[in-house]
C-alpha positions in Angstrom: 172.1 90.2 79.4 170.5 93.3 79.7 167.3 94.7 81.6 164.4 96.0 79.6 161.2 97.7 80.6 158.6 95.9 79.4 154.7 97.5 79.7 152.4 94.6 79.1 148.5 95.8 77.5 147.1 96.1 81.3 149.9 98.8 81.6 152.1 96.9 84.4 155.6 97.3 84.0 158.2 94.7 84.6 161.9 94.8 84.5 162.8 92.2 82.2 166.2 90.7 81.7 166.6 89.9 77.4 170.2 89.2 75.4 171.1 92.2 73.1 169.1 90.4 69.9 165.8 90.8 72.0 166.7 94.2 73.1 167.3 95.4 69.6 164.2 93.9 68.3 162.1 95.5 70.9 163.2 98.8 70.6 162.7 98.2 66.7 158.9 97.1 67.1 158.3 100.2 70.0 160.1 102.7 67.1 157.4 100.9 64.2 154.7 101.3 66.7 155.4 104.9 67.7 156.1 105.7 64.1 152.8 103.9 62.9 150.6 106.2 66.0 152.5 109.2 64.3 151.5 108.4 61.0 147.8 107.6 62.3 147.5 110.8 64.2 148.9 112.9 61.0 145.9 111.2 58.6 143.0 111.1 61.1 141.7 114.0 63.1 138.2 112.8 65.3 135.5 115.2 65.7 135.9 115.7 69.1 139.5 117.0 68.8 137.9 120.2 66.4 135.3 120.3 69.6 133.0 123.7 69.1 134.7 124.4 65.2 133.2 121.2 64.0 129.5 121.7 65.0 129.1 122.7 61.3 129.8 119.2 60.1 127.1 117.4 62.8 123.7 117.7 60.6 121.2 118.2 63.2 118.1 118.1 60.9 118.3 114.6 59.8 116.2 112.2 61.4 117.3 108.3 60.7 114.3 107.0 60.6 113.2 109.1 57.7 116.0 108.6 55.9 115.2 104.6 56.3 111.8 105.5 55.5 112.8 107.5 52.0 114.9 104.6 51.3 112.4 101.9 51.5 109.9 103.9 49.7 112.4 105.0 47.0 112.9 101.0 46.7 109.3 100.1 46.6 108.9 102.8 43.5 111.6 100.9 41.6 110.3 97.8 42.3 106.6 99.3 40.8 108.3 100.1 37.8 110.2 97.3 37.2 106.8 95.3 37.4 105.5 97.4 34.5 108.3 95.9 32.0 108.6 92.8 30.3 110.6 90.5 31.1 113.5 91.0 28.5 113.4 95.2 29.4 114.0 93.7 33.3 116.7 91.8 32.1 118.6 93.8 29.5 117.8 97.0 32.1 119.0 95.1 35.4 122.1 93.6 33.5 123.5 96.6 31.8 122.2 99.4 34.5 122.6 97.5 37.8 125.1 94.6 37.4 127.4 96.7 34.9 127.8 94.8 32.3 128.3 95.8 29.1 126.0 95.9 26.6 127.9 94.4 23.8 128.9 91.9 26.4 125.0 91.5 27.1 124.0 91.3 23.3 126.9 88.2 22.7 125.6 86.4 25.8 121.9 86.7 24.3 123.0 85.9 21.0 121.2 89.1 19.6 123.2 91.8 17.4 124.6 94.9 19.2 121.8 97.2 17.5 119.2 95.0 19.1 120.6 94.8 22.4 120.7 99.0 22.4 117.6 99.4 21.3 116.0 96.7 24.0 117.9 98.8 26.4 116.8 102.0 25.4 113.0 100.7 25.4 113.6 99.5 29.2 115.1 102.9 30.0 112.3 105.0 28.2 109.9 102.4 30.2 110.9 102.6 33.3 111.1 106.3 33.7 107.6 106.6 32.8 106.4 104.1 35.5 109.2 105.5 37.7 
């Protein structure tokens, strides 16, 4: 038997008597945990660490509200211009531009020939810029 320090979380220390198996695994997890904070410390650097040489990174002109503001307005504009196109433009638009899918993949699933489904789609685009 051997005696180990052992720091619990609250930062008390305690004397701790453990067989050489235990010993050897805790000084394993305290070398992975000391090697994981060196690892962490190498990769991440905190603002307040660069204190007066990162005041170029803090943008001081942006007001979060506005930015919330431009961003629901920005969001009501698309919504305007969606409500100007048919219902196929919405879907072949909102399918192909917002969900990502392909067209040819869009065209199959429609049952309409690839030709068709580019040309809906160019219609929608050509559409909704002008309402946009």
């Amino acid at each position: 038997m051997k005696k180990v320090n052992y720091e619990f979380v609250t930062g008390e220390v305690v004397d701790v008597e453990v067989s050489e198996y235990w010993e050897e695994v805790l000084k394993e997890m305290d070398r992975l945990e000391h090697n994981s904070n060196q690892t962490e410390t190498r990769r991440h650097c905190t603002l307040d660490v660069l204190g007066d040489e990162g005041e170029w990174l803090v943008d001081k002109t942006s007001n979060p509200e506005e930015i919330i503001c431009e961003a629901e307005a920005f969001a009501e504009r698309i919504d305007a211009a969606l409500s100007y196109l048919s219902e196929s433009q919405k879907e072949v638009l909102i399918s192909v531009c917002f969900k990502g899918i392909s067209v040819a993949k869009y065209a199959a699933e429609k049952g309409i020939g690839l030709s068709t489904a580019y040309f809906n789609l160019d219609r929608a685009k050509n559409n909704f810029k002008k309402f946009f």
